[in-house]
N, C-alpha and C positions, 0 to 999 in steps of 0.2 A: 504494500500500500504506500503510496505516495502521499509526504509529508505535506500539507501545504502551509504557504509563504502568508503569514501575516502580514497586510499592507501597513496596520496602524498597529504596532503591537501593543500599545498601552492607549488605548482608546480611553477608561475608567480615568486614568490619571491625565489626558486631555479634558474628559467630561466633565471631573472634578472642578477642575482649574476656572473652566469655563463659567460654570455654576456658581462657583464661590468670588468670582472676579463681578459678573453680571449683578446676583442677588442683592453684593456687598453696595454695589453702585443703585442697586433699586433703591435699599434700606434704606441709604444715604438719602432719595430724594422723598419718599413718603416718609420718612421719622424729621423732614425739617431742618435737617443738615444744610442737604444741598436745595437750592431754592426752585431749580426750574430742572428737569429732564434733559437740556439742551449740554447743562455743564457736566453728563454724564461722557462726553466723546474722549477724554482720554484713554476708556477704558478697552475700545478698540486698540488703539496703538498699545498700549498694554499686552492686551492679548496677540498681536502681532509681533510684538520683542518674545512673548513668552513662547510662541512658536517656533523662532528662530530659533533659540534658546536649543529649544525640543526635539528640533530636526537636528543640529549639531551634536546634542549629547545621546541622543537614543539612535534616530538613523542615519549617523555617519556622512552628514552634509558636511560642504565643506567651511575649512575651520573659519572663513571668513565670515558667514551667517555671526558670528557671535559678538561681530561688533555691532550690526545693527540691532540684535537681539536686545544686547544689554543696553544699547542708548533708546530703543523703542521703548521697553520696560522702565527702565529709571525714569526716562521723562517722562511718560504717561502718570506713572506714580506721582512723581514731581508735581504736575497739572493738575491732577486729584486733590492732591493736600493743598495745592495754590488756590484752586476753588474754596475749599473750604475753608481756607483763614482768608479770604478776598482783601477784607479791609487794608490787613498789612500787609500780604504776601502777593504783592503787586509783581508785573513782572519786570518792572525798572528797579526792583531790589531783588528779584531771584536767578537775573541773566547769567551772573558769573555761575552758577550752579547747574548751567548747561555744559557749560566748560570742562567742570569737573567729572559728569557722566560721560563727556565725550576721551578725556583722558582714562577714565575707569573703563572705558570700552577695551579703547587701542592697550592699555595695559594688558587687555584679560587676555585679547587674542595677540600679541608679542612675548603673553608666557609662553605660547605653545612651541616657541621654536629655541634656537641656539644659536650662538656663537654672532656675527655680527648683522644681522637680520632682525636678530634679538632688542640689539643694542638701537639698532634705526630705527625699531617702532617705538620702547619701552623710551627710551630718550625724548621725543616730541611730548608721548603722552606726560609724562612728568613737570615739564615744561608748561603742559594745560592745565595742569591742576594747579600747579604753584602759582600760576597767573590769575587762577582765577580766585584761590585762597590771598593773592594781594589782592585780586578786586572787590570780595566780597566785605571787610569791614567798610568800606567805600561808598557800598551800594547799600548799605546795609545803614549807613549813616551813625555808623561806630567813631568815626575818624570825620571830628570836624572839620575839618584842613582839605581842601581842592586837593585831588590828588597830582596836578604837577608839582604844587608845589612842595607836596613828600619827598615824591621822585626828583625833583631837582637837589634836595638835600642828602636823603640815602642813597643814591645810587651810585655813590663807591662803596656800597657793602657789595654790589657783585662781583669786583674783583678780589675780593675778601671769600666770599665761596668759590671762586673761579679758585684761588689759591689752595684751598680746602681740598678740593677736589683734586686738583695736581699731584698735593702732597699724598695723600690717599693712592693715589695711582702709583704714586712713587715708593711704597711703602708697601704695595700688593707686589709690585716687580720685583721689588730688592728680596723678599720672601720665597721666590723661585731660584 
């Protein structure tokens, strides 16, 4: 007897996903949360990262899916909880926190490889996040102060980490 080929092998834990992503966004609009049905569309892109997600760790798509995966997913979330706090969590104060999903992406898919491949993706995304962790007291109106006029002041601390980092390299070689 011939085995047969599961197209969807984990249907239940699709289903699941589905149901609990959906319900969770119904609840939100009849319990009063959320105000109108219309602020419910994040939850598509949601379930479109979470499929990507799906297909890369269950049916062996390729490993690129996983960066729109995780930036579909965190922003849709993102959007969810922006609706919900509306009043504060504007999105002229939560832009730099797209930055940093877009670094958490390129990170997750630059672990999969090695050697300097590695280094070329995991390097920019780092770079995103840290730009956007200086943007966010900014945005976020933590930091009274115009931000040139910070940056006009610190910014010779990056040839202070630039140094950081040399040394560090210099200190991993000599160890070989």
């Amino acid at each position: 007897m011939k085995k047969r080929r599961v197209r969807v092998p984990h249907k239940l834990l699709l289903g699941s996903v589905f149901f609990f992503l959906v319900g969770t966004g119904l609840l939100l609009v009849t319990s009063g949360l959320l105000p109108r049905y219309e602020d419910l569309w994040p939850i598509p892109l949601t379930l479109l990262g979470l499929l990507f997600i799906y297909l890369v760790k269950v049916n062996n798509a390729p490993s690129g899916y996983i960066v729109p995966g995780i930036l579909f997913t965190l922003s849709g979330l993102l959007l969810v909880l922006r609706t919900l706090l509306t009043p504060y969590l504007t999105m002229e104060r939560i832009w730099p926190l797209f930055m940093t999903i877009a670094g958490i992406s390129l990170s997750m898919y630059g672990r999969r490889f090695t050697g300097t491949f590695r280094v070329k993706i995991i390097v920019p995304a780092v770079i995103m996040i840290i730009l956007s962790l200086l943007f966010l007291p900014f945005s976020f109106d933590l930091v009274r102060e115009r931000f040139s006029s910070v940056v006009t002041v610190w910014w010779p601390v990056l040839f202070i980490f630039l140094s950081l980092g040399l040394f560090g390299e210099y200190l991993r070689k000599k160890k070989k």
